[in-house]
LOVEXLUM-695235 format. One record per residue (C-alpha): x, y, z; residue number from 0; chain; residue in three letters. Coordinates in Angstrom, 3 decimals. Last residue first. Layout:
<nodes>
<node><px>X</px><py>Y</py><pz>Z</pz><seq>NUM</seq><mol>A</mol><type>ALA</type></node>
...
</nodes>
This chain:
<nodes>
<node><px>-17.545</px><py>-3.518</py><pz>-51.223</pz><seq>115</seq><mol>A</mol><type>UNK</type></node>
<node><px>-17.783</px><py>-2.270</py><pz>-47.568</pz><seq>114</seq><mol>A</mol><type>UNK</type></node>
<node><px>-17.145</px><py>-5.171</py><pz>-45.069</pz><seq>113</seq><mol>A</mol><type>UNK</type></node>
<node><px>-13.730</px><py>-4.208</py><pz>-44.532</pz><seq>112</seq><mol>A</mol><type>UNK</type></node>
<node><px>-14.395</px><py>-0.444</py><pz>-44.308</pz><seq>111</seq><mol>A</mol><type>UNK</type></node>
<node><px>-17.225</px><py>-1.076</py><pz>-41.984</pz><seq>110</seq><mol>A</mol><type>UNK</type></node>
<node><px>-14.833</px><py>-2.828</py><pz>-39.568</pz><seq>109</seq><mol>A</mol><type>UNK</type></node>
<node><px>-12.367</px><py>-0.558</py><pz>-39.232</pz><seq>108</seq><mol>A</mol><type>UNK</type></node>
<node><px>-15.553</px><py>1.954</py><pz>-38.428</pz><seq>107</seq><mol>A</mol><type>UNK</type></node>
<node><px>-16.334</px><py>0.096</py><pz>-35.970</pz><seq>106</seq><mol>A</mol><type>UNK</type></node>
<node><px>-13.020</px><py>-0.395</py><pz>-34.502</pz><seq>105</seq><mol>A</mol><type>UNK</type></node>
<node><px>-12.657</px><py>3.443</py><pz>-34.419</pz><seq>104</seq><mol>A</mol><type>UNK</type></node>
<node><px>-15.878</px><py>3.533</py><pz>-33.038</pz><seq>103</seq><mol>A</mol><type>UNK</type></node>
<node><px>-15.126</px><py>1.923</py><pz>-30.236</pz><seq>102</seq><mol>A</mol><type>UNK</type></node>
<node><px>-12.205</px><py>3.510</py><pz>-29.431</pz><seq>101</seq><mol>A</mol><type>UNK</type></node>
<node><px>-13.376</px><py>6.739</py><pz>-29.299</pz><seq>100</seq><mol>A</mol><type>UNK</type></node>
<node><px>-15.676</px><py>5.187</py><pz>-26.550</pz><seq>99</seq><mol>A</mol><type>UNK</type></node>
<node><px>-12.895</px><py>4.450</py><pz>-24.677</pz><seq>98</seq><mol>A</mol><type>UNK</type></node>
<node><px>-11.341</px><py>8.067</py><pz>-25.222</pz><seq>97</seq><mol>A</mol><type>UNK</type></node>
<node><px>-14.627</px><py>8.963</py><pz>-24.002</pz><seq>96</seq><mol>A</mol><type>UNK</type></node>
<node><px>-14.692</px><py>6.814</py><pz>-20.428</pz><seq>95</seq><mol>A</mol><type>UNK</type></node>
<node><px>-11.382</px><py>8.014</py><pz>-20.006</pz><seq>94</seq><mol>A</mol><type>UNK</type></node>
<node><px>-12.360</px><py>11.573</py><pz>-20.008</pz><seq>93</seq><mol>A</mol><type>UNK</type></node>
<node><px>-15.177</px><py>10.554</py><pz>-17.840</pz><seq>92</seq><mol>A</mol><type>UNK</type></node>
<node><px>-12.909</px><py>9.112</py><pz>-15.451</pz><seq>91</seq><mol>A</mol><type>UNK</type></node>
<node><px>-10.501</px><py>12.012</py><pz>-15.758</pz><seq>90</seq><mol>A</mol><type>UNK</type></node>
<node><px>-13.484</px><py>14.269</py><pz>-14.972</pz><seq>89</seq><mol>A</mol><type>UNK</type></node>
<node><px>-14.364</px><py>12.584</py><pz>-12.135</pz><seq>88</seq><mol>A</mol><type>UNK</type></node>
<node><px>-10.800</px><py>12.704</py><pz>-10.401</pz><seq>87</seq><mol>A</mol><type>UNK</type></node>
<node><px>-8.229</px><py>14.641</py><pz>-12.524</pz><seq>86</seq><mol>A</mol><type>UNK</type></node>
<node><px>-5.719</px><py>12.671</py><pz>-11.016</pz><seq>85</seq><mol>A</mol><type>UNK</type></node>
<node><px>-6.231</px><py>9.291</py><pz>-10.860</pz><seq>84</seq><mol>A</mol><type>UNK</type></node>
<node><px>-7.715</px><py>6.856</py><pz>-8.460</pz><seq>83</seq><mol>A</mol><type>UNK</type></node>
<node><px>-5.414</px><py>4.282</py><pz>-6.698</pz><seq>82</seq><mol>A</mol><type>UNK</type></node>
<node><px>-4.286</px><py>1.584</py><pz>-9.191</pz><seq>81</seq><mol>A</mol><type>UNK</type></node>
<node><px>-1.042</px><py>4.219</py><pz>-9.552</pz><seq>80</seq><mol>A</mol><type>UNK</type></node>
<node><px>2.009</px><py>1.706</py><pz>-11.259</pz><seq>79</seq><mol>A</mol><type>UNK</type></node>
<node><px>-0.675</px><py>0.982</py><pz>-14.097</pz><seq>78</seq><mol>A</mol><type>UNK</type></node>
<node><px>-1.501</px><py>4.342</py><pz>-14.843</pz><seq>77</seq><mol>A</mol><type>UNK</type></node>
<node><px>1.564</px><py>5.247</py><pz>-15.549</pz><seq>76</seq><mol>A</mol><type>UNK</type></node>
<node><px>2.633</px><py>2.122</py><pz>-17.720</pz><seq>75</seq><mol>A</mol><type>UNK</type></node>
<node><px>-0.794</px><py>3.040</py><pz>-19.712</pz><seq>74</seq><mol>A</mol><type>UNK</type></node>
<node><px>0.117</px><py>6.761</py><pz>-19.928</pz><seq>73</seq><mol>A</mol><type>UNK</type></node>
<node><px>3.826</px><py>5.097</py><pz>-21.875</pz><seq>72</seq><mol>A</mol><type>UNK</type></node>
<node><px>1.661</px><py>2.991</py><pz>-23.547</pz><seq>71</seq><mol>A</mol><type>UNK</type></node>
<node><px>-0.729</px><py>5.681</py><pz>-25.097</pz><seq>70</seq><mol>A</mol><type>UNK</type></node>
<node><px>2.356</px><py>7.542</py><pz>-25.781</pz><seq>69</seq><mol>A</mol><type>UNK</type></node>
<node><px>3.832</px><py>5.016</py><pz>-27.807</pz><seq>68</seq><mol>A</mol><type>UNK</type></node>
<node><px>0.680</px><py>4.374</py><pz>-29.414</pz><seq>67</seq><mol>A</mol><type>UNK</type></node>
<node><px>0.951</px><py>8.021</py><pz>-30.732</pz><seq>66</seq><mol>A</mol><type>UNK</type></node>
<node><px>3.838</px><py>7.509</py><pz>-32.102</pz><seq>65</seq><mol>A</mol><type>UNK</type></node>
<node><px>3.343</px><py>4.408</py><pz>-34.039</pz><seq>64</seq><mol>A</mol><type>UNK</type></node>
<node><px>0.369</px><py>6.992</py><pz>-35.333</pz><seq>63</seq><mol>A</mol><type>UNK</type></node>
<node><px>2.565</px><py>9.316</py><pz>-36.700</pz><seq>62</seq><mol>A</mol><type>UNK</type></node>
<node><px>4.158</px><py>7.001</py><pz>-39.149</pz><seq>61</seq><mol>A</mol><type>UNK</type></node>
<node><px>8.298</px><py>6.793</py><pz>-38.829</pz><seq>60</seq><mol>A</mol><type>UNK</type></node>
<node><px>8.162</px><py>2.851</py><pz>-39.102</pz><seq>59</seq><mol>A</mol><type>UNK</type></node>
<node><px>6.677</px><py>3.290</py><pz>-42.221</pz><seq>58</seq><mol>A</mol><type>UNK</type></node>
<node><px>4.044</px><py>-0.063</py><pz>-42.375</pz><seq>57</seq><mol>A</mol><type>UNK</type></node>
<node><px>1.287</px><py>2.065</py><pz>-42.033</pz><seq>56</seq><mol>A</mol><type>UNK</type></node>
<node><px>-0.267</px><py>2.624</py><pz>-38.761</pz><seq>55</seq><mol>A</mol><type>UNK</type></node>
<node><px>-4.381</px><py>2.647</py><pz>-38.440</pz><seq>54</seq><mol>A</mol><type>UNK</type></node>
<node><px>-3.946</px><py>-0.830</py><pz>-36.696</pz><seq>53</seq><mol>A</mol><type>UNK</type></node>
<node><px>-1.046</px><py>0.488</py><pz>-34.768</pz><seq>52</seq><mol>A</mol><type>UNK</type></node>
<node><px>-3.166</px><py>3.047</py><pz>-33.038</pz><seq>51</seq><mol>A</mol><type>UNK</type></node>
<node><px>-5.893</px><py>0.761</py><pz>-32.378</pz><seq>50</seq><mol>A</mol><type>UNK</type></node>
<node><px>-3.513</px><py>-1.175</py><pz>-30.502</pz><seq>49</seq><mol>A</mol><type>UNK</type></node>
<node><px>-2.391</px><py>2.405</py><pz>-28.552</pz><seq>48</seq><mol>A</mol><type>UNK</type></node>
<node><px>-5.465</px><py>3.110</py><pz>-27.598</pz><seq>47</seq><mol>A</mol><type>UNK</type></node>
<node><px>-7.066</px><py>-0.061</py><pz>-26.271</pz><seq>46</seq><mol>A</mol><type>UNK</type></node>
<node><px>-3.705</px><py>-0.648</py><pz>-24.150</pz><seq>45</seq><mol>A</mol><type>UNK</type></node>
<node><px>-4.601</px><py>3.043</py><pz>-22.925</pz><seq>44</seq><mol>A</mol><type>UNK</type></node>
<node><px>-7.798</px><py>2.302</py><pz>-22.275</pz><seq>43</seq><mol>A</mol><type>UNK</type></node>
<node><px>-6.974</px><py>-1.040</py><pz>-20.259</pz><seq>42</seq><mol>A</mol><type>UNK</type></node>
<node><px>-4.316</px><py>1.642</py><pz>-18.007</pz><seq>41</seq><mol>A</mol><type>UNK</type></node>
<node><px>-7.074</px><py>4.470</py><pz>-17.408</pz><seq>40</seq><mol>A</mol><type>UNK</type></node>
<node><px>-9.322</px><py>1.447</py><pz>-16.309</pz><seq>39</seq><mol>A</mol><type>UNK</type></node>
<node><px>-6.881</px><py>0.043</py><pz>-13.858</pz><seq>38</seq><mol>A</mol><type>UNK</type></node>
<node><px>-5.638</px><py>3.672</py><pz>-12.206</pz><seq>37</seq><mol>A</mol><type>UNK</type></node>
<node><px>-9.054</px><py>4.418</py><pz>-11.688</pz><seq>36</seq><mol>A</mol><type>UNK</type></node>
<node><px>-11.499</px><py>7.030</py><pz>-12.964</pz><seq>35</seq><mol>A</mol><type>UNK</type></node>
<node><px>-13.788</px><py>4.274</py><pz>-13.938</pz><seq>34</seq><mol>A</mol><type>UNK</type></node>
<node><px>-14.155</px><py>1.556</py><pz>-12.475</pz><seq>33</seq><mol>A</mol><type>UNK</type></node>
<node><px>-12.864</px><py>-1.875</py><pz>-13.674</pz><seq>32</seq><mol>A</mol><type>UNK</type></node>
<node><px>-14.279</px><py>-4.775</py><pz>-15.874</pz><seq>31</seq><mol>A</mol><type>UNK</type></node>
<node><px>-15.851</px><py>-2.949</py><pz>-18.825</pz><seq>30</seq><mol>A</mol><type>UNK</type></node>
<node><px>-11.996</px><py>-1.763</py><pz>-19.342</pz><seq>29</seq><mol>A</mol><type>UNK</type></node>
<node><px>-10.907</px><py>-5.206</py><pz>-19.304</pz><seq>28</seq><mol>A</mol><type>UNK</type></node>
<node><px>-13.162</px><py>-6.236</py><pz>-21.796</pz><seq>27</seq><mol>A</mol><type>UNK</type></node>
<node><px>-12.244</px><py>-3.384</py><pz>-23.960</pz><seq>26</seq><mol>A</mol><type>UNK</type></node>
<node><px>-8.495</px><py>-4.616</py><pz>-23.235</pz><seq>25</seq><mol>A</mol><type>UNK</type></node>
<node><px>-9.208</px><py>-7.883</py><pz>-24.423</pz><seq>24</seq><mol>A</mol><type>UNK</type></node>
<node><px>-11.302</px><py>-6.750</py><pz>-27.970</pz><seq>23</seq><mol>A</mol><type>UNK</type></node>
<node><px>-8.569</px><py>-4.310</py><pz>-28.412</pz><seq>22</seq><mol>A</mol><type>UNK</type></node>
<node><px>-5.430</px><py>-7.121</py><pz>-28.181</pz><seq>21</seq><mol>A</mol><type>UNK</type></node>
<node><px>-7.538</px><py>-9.018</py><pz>-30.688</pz><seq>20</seq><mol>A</mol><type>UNK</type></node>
<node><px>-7.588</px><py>-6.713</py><pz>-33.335</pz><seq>19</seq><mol>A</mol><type>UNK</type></node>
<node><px>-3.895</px><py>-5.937</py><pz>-32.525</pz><seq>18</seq><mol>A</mol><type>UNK</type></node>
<node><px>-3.879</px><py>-9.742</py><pz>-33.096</pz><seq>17</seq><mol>A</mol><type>UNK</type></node>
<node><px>-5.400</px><py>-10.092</py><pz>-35.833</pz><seq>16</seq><mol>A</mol><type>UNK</type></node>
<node><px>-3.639</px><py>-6.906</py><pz>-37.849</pz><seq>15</seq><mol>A</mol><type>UNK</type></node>
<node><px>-0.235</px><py>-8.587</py><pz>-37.132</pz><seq>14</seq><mol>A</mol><type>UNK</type></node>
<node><px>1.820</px><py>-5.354</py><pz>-37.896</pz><seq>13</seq><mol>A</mol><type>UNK</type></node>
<node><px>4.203</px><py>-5.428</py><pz>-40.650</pz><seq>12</seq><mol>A</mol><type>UNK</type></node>
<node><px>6.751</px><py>-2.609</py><pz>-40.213</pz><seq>11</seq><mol>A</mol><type>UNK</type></node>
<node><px>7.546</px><py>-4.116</py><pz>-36.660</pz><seq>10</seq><mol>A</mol><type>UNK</type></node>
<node><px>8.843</px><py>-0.781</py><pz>-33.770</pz><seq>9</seq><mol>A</mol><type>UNK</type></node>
<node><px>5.184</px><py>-0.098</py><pz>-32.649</pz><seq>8</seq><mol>A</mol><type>UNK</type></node>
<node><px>5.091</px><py>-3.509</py><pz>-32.367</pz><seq>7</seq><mol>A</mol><type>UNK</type></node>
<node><px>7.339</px><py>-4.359</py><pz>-30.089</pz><seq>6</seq><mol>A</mol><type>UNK</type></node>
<node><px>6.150</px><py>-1.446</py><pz>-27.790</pz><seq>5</seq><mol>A</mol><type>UNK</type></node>
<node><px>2.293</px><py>-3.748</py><pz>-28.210</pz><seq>4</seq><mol>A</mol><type>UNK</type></node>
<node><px>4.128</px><py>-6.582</py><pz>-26.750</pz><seq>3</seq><mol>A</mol><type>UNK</type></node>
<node><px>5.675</px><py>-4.570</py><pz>-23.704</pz><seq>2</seq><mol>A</mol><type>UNK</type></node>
<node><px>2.498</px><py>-3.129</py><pz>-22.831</pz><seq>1</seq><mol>A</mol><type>UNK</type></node>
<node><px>0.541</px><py>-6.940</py><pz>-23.395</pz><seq>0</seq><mol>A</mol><type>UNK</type></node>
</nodes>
């Protein structure tokens, strides 16, 4: 999924159903691992970065490609450490935020389709 979601971040037409999709998996990951671990950290990140690219335009040079770049670059990290993180319970609740964040980004994605 990291090295799909890097392809993407360089595609001017994003496949918005499955970025949508790629979130709804790595929220389910991220309910399946502890938090403050190297596992969770990663499945946030992955959650990051595709909601990143679903608030991307199709400009290649739009800020938020960048910012799911980072997110996968943290998620890579993360990944290679499945030991506990630095920042130790206030990384995990740190993650636990962004996760959140998350969440109501896709809400509110979803709102904005619905709305009339």
């Amino acid at each position: 999924l990291t090295d799909r979601l890097e392809t993407l971040t360089r595609t001017s037409q994003l496949p918005r159903q499955e970025l949508e999709a790629a979130a709804a998996t790595t929220a389910g990951w991220a309910r399946a691992t502890p938090p403050g671990s190297g596992p969770y950290r990663a499945a946030v990140r992955l959650r990051s970065a595709a909601n990143a690219l679903l608030d991307a335009s199709p400009d290649l040079d739009h800020p938020a490609r960048r910012l799911a770049a980072r997110f996968l670059v943290e998620a890579r990290e993360a990944l290679a450490n499945p030991a506990a993180l630095p920042g130790g319970p206030a990384g995990g609740l740190k993650d636990q935020l962004d996760n959140l964040q998350r969440s109501l980004d896709e809400q509110r994605r979803s709102s904005e389709r619905e709305a009339p």
